[in-house]
C-alpha distance (Angstrom), angle and dihedral (degrees) to the residues before:
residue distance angle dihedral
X1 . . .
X2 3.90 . .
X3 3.80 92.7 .
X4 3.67 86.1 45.1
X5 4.15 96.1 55.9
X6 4.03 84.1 47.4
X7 3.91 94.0 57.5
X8 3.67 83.5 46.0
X9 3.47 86.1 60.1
X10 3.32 107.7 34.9
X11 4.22 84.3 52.7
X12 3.99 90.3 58.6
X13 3.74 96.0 38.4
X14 3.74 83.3 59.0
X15 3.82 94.1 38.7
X16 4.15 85.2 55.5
X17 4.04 89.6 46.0
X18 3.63 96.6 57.7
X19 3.98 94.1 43.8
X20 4.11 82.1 49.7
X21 4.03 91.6 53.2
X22 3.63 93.3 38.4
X23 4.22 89.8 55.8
X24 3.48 101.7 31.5
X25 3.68 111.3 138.1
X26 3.99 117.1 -169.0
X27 3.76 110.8 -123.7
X28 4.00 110.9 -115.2
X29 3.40 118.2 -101.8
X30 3.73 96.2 25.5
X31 3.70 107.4 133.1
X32 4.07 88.3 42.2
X33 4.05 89.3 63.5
X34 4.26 88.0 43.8
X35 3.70 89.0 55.0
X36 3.55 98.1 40.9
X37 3.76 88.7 45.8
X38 3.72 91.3 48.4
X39 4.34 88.0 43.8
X40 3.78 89.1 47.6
X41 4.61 95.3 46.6
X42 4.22 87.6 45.2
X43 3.45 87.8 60.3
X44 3.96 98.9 -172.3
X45 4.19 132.1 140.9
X46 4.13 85.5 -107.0
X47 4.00 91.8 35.8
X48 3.90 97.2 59.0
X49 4.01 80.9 39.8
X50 3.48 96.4 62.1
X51 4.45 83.1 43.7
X52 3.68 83.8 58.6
X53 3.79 96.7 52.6
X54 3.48 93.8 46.2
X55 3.86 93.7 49.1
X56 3.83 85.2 62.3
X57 3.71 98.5 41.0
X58 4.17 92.1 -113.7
X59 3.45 80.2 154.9
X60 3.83 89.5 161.6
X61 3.75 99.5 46.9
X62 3.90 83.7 52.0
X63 3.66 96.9 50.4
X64 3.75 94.9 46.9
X65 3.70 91.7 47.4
X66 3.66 123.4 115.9
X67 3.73 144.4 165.2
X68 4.08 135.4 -113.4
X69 3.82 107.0 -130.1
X70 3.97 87.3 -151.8
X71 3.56 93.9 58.8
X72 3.93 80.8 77.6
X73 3.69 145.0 80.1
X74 3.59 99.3 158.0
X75 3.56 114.5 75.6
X76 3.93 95.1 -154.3
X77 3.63 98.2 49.4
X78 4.37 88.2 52.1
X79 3.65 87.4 51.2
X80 3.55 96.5 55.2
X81 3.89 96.2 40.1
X82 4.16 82.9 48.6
X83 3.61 92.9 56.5
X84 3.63 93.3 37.6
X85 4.08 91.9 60.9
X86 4.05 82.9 32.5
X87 3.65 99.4 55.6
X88 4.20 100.4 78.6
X89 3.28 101.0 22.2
X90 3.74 100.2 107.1
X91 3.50 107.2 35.1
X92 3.47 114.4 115.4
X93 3.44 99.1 -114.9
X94 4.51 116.6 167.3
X95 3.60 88.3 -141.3
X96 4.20 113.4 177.8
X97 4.07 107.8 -101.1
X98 4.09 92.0 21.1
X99 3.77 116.5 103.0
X100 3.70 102.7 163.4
X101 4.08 89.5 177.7
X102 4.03 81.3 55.6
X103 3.93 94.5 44.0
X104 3.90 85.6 45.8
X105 3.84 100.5 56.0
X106 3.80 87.1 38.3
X107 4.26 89.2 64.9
X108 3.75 85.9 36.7
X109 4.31 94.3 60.5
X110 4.30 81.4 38.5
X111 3.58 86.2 57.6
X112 3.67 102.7 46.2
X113 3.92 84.9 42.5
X114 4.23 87.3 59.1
X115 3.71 89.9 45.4
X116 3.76 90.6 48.7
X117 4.09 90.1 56.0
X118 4.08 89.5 39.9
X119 3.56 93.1 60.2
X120 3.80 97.2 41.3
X121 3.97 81.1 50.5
X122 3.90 94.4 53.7
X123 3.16 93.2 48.9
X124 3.41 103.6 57.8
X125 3.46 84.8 46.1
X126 3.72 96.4 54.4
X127 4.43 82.9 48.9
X128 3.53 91.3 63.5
X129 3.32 89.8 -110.9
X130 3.71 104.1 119.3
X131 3.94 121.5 83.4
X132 3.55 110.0 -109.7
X133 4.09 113.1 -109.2
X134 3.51 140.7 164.8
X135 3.99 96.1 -94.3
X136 3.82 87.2 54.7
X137 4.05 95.0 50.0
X138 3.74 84.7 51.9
X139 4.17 83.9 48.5
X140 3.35 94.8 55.1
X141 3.90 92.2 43.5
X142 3.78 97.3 58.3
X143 3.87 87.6 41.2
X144 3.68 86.7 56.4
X145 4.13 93.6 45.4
X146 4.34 83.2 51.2
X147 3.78 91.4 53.6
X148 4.11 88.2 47.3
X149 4.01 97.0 44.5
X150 3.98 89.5 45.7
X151 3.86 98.1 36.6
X152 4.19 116.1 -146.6
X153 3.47 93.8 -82.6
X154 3.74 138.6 77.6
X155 3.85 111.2 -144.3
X156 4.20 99.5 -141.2
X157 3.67 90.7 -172.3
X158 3.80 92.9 51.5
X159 4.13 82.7 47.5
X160 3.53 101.2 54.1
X161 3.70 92.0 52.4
X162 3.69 91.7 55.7
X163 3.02 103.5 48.1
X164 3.88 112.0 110.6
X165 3.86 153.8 158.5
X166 3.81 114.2 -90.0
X167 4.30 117.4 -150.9
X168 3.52 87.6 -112.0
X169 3.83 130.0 107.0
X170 4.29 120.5 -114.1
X171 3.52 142.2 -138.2
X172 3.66 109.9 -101.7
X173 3.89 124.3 163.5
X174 4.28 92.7 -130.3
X175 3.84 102.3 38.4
X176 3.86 139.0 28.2
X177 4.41 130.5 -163.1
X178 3.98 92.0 29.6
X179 3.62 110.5 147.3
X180 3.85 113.9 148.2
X181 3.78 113.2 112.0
X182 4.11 82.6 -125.8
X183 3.63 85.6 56.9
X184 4.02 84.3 53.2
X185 3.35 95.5 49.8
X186 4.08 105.1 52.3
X187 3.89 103.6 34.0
X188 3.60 127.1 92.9
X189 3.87 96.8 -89.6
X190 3.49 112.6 -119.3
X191 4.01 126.3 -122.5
X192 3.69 149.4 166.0
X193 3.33 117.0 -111.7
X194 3.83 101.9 -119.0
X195 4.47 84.2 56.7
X196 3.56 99.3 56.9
X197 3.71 96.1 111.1
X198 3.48 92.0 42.2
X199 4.38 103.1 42.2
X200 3.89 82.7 49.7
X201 4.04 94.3 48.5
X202 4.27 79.4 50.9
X203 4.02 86.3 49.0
X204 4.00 89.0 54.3
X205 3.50 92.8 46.4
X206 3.68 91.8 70.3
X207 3.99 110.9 49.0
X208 3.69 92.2 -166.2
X209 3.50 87.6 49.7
X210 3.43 98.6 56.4
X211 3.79 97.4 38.2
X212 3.76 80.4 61.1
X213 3.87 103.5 60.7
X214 3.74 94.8 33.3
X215 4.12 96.1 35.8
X216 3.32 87.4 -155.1
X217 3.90 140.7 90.5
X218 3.82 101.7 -160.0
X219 3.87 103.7 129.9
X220 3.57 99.4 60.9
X221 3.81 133.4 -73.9
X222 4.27 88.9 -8.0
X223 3.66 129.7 -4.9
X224 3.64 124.1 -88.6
X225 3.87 113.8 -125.1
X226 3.93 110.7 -112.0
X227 4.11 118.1 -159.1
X228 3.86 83.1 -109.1
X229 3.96 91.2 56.1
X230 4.11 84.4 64.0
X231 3.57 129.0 73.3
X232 3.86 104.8 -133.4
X233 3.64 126.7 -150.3
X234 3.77 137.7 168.3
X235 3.91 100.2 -116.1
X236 3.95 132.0 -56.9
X237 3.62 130.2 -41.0
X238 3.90 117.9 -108.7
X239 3.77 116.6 -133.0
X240 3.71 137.0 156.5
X241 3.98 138.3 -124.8
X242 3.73 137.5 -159.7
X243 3.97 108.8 -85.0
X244 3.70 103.2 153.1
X245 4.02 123.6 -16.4
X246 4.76 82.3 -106.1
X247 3.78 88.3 56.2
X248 3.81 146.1 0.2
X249 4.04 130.1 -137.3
X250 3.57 114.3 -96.4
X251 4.02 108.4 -125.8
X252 3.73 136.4 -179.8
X253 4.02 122.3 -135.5
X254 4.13 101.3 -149.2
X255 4.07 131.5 -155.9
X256 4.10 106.4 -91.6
X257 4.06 89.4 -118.2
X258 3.66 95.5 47.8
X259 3.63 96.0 44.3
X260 3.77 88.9 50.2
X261 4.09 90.6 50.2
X262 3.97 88.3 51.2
X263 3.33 95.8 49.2
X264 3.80 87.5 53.9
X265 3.93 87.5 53.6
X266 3.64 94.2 43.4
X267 3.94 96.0 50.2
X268 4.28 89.2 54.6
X269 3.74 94.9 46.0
X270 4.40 86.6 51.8
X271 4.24 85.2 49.7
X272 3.98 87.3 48.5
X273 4.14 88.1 47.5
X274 3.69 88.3 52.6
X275 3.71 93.6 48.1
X276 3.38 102.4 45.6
X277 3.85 106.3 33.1
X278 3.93 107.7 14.4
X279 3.99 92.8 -111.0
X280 3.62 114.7 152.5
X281 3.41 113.5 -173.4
X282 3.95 96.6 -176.7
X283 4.09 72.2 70.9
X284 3.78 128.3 69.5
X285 3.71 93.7 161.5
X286 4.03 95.7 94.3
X287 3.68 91.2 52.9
X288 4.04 88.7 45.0
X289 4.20 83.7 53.4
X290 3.76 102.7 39.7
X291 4.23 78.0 58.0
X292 3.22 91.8 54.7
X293 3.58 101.4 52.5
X294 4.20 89.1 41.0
X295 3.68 83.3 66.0
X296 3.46 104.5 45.6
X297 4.27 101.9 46.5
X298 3.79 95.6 7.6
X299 3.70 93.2 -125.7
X300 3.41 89.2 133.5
X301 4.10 139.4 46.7
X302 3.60 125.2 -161.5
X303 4.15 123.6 -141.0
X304 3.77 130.9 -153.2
X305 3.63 125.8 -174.8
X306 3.47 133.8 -145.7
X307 3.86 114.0 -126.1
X308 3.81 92.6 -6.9
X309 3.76 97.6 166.8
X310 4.03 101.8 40.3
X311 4.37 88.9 46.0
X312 3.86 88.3 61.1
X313 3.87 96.8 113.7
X314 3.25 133.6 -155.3
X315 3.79 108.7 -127.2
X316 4.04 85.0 43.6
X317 4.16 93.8 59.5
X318 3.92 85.7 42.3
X319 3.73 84.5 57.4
X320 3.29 101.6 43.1
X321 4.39 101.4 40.9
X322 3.92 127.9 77.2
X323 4.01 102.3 -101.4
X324 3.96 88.1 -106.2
X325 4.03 98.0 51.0
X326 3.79 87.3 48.1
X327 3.80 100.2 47.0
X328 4.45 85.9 46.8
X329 3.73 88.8 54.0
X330 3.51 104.2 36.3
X331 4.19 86.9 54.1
X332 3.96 91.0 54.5
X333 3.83 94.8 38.6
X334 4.02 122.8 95.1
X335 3.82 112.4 -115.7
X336 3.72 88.6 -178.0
X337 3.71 130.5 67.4
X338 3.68 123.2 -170.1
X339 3.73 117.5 -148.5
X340 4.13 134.3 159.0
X341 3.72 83.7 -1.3
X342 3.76 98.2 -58.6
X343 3.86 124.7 106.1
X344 4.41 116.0 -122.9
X345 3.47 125.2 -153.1
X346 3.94 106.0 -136.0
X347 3.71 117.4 -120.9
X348 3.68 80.4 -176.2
X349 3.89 121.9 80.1
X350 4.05 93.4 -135.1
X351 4.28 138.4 -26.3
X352 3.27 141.6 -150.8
X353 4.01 105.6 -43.7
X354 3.28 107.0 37.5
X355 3.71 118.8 111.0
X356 3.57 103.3 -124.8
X357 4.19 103.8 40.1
X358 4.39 92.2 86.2
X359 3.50 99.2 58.5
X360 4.11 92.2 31.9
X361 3.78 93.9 61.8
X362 3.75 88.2 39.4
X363 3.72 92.6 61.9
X364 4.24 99.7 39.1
X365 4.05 84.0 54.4
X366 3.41 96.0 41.7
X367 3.93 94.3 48.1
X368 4.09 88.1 44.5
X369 4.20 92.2 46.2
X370 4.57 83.1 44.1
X371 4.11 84.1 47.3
X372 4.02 98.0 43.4
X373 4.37 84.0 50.0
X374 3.66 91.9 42.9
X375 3.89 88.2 57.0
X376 3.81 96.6 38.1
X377 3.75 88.8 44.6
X378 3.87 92.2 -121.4
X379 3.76 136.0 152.8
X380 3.76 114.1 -84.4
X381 4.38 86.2 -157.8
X382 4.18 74.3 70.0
X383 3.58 97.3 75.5
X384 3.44 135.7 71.6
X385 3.92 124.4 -179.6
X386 3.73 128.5 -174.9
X387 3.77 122.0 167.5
X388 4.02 97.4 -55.5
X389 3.78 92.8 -32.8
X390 3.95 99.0 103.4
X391 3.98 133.0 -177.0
X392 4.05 114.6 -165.8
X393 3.69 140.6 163.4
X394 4.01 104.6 -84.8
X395 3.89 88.0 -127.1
X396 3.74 85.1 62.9
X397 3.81 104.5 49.4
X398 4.09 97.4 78.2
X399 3.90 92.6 55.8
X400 3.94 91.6 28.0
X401 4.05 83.7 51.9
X402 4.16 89.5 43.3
X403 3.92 84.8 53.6
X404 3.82 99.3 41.2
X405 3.99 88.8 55.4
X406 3.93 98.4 49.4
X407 4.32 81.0 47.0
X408 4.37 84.0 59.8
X409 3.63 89.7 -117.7
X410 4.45 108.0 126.3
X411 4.04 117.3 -148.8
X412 3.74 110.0 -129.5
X413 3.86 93.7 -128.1
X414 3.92 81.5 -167.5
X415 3.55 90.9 67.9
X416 3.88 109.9 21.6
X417 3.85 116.5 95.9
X418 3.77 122.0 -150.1
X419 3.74 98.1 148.9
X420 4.07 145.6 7.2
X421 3.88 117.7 52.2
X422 4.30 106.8 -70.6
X423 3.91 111.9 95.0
X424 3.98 118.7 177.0
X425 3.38 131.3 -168.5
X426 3.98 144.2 137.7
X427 4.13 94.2 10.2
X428 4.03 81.0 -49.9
X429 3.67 121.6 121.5
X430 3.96 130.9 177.8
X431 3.51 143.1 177.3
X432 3.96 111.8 -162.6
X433 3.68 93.7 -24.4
X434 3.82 93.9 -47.2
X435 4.43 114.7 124.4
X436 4.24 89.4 -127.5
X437 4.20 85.3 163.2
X438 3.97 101.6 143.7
X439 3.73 132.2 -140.6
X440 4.00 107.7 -111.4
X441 3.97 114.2 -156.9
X442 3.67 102.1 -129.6
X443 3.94 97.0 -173.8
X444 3.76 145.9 40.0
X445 3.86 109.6 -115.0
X446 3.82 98.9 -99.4
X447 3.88 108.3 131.5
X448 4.33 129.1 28.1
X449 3.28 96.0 -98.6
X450 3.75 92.7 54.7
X451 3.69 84.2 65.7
X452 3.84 93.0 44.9
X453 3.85 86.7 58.6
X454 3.01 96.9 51.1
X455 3.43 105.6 44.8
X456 3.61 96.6 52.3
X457 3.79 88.2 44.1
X458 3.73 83.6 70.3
X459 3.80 93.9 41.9
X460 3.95 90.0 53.2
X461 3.93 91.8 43.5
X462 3.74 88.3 52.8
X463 3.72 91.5 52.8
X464 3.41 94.6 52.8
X465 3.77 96.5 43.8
X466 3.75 88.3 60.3
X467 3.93 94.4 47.2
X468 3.80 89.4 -100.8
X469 3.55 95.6 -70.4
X470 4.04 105.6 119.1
X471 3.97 112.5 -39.9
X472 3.58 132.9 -72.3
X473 3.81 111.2 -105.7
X474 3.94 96.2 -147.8
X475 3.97 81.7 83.8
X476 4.19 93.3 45.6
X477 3.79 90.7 95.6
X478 4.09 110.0 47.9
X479 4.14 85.0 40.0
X480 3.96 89.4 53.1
X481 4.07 87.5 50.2
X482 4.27 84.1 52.4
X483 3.89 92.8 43.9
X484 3.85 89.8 40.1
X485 3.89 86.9 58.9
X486 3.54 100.4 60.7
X487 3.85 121.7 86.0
X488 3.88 107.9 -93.5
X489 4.17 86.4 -121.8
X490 3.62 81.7 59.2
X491 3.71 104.0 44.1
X492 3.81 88.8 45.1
X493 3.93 108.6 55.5
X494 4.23 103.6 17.3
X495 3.58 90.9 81.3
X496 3.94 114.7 146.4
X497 3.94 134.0 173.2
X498 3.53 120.4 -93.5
X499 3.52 91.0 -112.3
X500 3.69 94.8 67.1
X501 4.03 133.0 98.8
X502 4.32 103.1 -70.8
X503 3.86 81.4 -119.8
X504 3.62 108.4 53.6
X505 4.33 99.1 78.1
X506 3.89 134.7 -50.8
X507 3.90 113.9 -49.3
X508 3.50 108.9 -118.8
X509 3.56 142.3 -179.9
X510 3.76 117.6 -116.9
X511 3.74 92.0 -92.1
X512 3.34 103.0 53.0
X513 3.27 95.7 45.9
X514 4.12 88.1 70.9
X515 3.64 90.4 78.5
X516 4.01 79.6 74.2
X517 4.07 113.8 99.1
X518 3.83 87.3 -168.6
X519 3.76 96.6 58.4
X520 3.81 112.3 107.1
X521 3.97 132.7 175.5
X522 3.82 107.8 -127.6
X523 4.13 123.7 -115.2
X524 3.56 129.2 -132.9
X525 3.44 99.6 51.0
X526 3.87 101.9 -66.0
X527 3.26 121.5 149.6
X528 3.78 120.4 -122.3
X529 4.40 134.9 7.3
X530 3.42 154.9 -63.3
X531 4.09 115.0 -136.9
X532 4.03 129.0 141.5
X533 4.16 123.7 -66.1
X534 3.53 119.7 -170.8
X535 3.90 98.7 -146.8
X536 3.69 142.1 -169.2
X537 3.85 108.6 -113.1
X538 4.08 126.9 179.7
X539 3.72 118.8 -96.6
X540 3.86 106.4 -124.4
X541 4.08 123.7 -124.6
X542 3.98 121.6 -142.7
X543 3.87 97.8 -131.2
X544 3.84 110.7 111.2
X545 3.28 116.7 -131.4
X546 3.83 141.2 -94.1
X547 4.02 109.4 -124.1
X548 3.78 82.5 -161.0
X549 4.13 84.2 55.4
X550 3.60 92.2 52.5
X551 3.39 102.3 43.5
X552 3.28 82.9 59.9
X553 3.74 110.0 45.9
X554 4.28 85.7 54.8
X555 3.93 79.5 50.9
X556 3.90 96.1 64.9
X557 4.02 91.5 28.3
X558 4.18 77.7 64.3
X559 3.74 95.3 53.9
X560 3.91 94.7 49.3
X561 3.88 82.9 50.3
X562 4.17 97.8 -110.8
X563 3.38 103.9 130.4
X564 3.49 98.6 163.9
X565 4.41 111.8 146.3
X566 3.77 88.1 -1.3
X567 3.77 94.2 122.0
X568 3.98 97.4 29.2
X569 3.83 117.5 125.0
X570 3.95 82.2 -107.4
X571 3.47 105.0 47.0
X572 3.69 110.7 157.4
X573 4.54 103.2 40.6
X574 3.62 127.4 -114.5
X575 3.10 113.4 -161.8
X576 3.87 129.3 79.0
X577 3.72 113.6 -51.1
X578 3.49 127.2 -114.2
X579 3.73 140.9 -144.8
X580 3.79 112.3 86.7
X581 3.62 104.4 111.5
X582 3.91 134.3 -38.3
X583 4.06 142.2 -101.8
X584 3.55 133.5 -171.1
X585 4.01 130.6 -116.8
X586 3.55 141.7 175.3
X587 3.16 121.4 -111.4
X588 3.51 136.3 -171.4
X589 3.39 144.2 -137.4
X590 3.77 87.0 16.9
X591 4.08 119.6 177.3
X592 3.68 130.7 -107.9
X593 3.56 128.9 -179.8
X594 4.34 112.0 -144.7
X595 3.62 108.5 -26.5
X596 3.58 110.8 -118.1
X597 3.86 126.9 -147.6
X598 3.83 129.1 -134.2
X599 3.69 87.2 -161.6
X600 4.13 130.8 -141.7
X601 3.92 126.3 -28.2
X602 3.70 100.6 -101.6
X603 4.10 128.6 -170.5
C-alpha cells in the first residue's frame, strides 16, 4: 500500500512537471542579467566594457566588438576578454540599424562581383594573354597536382554507388522543409533542367525507387523515369541562416536529384584526399593540433577566408579539373539561383549546400598550399587543410596569401594568424598552448530548454576553465541567475549527467542529482540509472503514407547497412509520418550509463 501511495505520487508529480514545461514563460530580461553577471565575474578592462555597453543598450557597439590577441601576454586574462566580446555575439538579437538578412545579401552580390573578375582573370590567363609570373607557375602547379590526385577519368560505377541522400531538406516546386528519407523517396524528385537525363538514369538505378514515384511497374521489370515523372526547376533556392546576430551565412537549397549526384561527387573526391594526402575529413582533430602547436613555437600560421565557398569561380575550377571531372560536376551543379523571387545566373561554380563544394575547395587549397611547399622546398607534413580552415608553414603564408588573392579567394586578416601566440582552426582556438575557445549564446531565452543550454553551457565552460578538475567559480554567479530562473519543481527533479544532450535537464554532479525523486539505480546488474530527460521528439504530418514509399525508404536503410524494423511484422509504418519539425517531452525513466561528476566550484 505504501509503494502504492508513492507511485501515486510520483504519477502527479510528473503530471504537474509536464504542465510546468508546457507553460513555462521566460522571465524578461533574463539573458541581460546572465551577461551582465558573466561581464561583472570576468572582471577584465574589455569585460566591464562590454557591462558598460550593455547598461546603455549599445547593443551594436557590443555586438561588433572584438578583441586584439596581441594586446595580451597572459593567457587567462585573453580568454576572459575573448569570451567577454564572444558571449552575445550570436544571439539573434533585432537590434535598430542591424539587418543581418541585408548585410548577408550585400557579401553575397560582393561575392558574385569577385567571381565575376576571377573568371575574366582566368581566362585571359588561359588565352595566353597574361604575362607569366611566379603566382601563375605556382597556378599551374597546383592545377597539375588536382589533375594527378583526381586522375582524367571519372569512375561512373564508383559514382553511382555514392551517390546518396543528405539530412537536409530540397528545393521542390510543390513543398518546402521536407527532410525524411520517406519524404525522399515518394515526392516528385526534384531537378535542374540541364540533369534530366541524368536524375532520371539515378531514379532507374534504384527499382524501388522508381516503383515509388511512378507506383506502378508497367514498362517491364521497373518503370523507366519520363521528364514528366521529375519535378524540374531552374537551379537551387538561395536562403539565409543565423551566423552572428550583424550577419547571417548565405546558403543554397538544391533540387533532391542534383543534391544526391553531388553528394556522389563530393564523397569520391574526400576518398582521393585521403589517398593522396592523408586528409580525413570525418577528423578535425589534426587541424585542432597543428593550432595548437602554431601557437605555442609559431612554426605554424593559420588562414581563414572570407566567403570561401560562394568565391569558388567558375572559370577557376574549369582551370584547375581534368576535362571529365569538370564536365560531371558542372552537369549536376545549379547555374541558377533563385532569390527575392528572381532567378541568378551563378558566376560562381557552386555555394554552400551543394554536395560537392567541401571537399572541392579542400582539394584546390590543398593542391595550391602542396605547390607553394614544392617551390619553397618545404615539408608537406606542415600543412593542414580542411574546408577553408587552413594550417601552413609561416614562411609560406606571404606567397600562399599572394596566390590565394589572384585565385579571388580574400584572407580574413581578422582571423588568420601568422604571428603572436593565438592560433584558430577547426572550432579550436588557443593562446600559447592554452584551449581559450568561448561559449557563444546562440538563442534568446524563450523556451526551458533554452535555459537548460545555457546553463550547462556555463557548467561545461567552467570545467574546462579549471582543466576539468571541479569548475571554475568565476562562472558560479551568471549560472546561479540561469538555475535561479527555472521553476524550483524543475530545478529539483530534471537532473541529468553531464554527459547528456545540453537540452535534456540541468547537468549535475552525482550529489545533486539526489534532490531528484525520479532518479533510480537500475536492477539486474546494469550499470548506471534511470531519471527524467526532456527530449526533442519529431512533430508528426497528416499525409498517409505510400507503401510503395516505405518499401522503399527500408530499401536504402538496407544498403547503408541499418536494418533496424526491416523484418518486423510491421515493416513499412502506418501511422502519420513524421519529420517536419521537432518538440520536446518528458520522459521518464530515461537511461544513463555511469553518472559522471563535474566536481566542486573551485576559485
Amino acid at each position: 500500500m505504501t509503494k502504492l501511495r508513492a507511485n501515486n505520487k510520483k504519477s502527479a508529480l510528473f503530471g504537474s512537471l509536464k504542465l510546468c514545461l508546457r507553460d513555462f514563460k521566460s522571465p524578461s530580461g533574463l539573458l541581460n542579467r546572465v551577461a551582465t553577471d558573466l561581464f561583472e565575474s570576468l572582471n577584465t578592462p574589455v569585460s566591464l566594457s562590454c557591462e558598460i555597453l550593455l547598461r546603455y543598450n549599445e547593443y551594436e557597439q557590443l555586438l561588433s566588438k572584438s578583441v586584439t590577441f596581441t594586446d595580451f601576454r597572459d593567457p587567462i586574462e585573453a580568454r576572459d576578454s575573448y569570451q567577454a566580446v564572444s558571449f552575445l555575439k550570436k544571439v539573434p538579437f533585432e537590434v535598430e540599424g542591424i539587418d543581418p538578412v541585408a548585410a548577408a545579401k550585400k557579401k553575397f552580390f560582393e561575392a558574385e562581383e569577385a567571381c565575376l573578375r576571377t573568371n575574366r582573370r582566368f581566362r585571359k590567363l588561359c588565352s595566353g594573354s597574361f604575362t607569366p609570373t611566379l603566382v601563375t607557375a605556382i597556378i599551374s602547379m597546383a592545377a597539375n597536382e588536382v589533375q594527378r590526385v583526381l586522375g582524367s577519368k571519372v569512375n561512373s560505377r564508383e559514382w553511382l554507388y555514392a551517390c546518396r541522400f543528405g539530412p537536409g531538406t530540397f528545393t521542390h516546386s510543390e513543398a518546402k522543409g521536407l527532410t525524411s528519407l520517406y519524404d525522399k523517396l515518394q515526392v516528385r524528385p526534384s531537378v535542374s533542367k540541364d540533369m534530366v537525363d541524368i536524375g532520371a538514369l539515378l531514379v532507374m538505378s534504384q527499382p524501388h525507387w522508381a516503383r515509388s514515384i511512378t507506383d506502378s511497374e508497367d514498362s517491364g521489370f521497373w518503370p523507366i523515369i519520363q521528364e514528366e515523372d521529375l519535378d524540374l526547376v531552374p537551379g537551387n533556392r538561395i536562403a539565409f541562416v543565423p551566423k552572428t546576430a550583424v550577419t547571417h551565412r548565405t546558403i543554397a537549397i538544391e533540387p533532391l536529384l542534383n543534391i544526391y549526384a553531388q553528394l556522389g561527387l563530393g564523397a569520391m573526391i574526400r576518398r582521393k584526399l585521403l589517398i593522396n594526402y592523408g586528409l580525413d575529413l570525418n577528423d578535425q582533430v589534426p587541424n585542432q593540433e597543428l593550432a595548437k602547436l602554431g601557437s605555442i613555437d609559431g612554426s605554424l600560421a593559420t588562414i581563414d577566408l572570407s566567403s570561401a565557398s560562394d568565391t569558388v569561380a567558375k572559370e577557376l575550377v574549369r582551370f584547375f579539373l581534368p576535362t571529365e571531372w569538370f564536365e560531371r560536376m558542372d552537369s549536376v551543379r545549379s547555374k541558377f539561383g533563385l532569390l527575392d523571387d528572381q532567378w541568378l545566373s551563378y558566376e560562381k561554380f557552386s555555394s554552400m549546400g551543394n554536395g560537392f563544394t567541401f571537399e572541392l575547395e579542400t582539394l584546390i587549397f590543398m593542391s595550391l598550399v602542396s605547390a607553394v611547399n614544392r617551390h619553397l622546398g618545404l615539408e608537406h607534413t606542415s600543412a593542414r587543410v580542411y574546408g577553408d580552415d587552413i594550417i601552413v608553414d609561416t614562411r609560406a603564408y606571404d606567397l600562399l596569401v599572394e596566390v590565394l588573392s589572384f585565385c579571388g579567394f580574400t584572407v580574413n586578416t581578422a582571423k588568420s594568424f601568422k604571428s603572436g601566440l593565438f592560433r584558430e582552426s577547426c572550432g579550436k582556438d588557443y593562446f600559447d598552448g592554452h584551449d581559450i575557445r568561448p561559449f557563444f549564446q546562440k538563442e534568446n531565452l524563450h523556451e526551458i530548454q533554452h535555459l537548460f543550454r545555457l546553463a550547462n553551457g556555463l557548467r561545461l565552460l567552467s570545467h574546462r576553465w579549471n582543466n576539468h578538475f571541479g569548475c571554475s567559480r568565476r562562472l558560479f554567479k551568471p549560472w546561479r541567475s540561469v538555475l535561479r530562473a527555472i521553476p524550483r519543481s524543475v530545478a529539483l527533479h530534471l537532473r541529468v549527467s553531464c554527459h547528456a544532450g545540453d537540452s535534456d535537464g540541468i547537468k549535475s554532479n552525482w550529489d545533486e542529482s539526489q534532490t531528484s525523486a525520479f532518479l533510480i539505480s537500475n536492477k539486474d546488474g546494469w550499470e548506471g540509472v534511470s531519471g527524467l530527460r526532456f527530449q526533442s521528439a519529431p512533430l508528426q504530418a497528416s499525409p498517409a503514407l505510400n507503401m510503395l514509399g516505405g518499401i522503399a525508404s527500408q530499401l536504402y536503410r538496407l544498403k547503408d547497412g541499418c536494418v533496424t524494423g526491416l523484418f518486423d511484422e510491421q515493416p513499412v509504418p502506418t501511422s502519420p509520418r513524421v519529420g517536419r519539425g521537432s518538440s520536446h517531452k518528458l520522459v521518464a525513466r530515461a537511461f544513463y550509463g555511469p553518472w559522471t561528476d563535474f566536481g566542486p566550484w573551485r576559485l
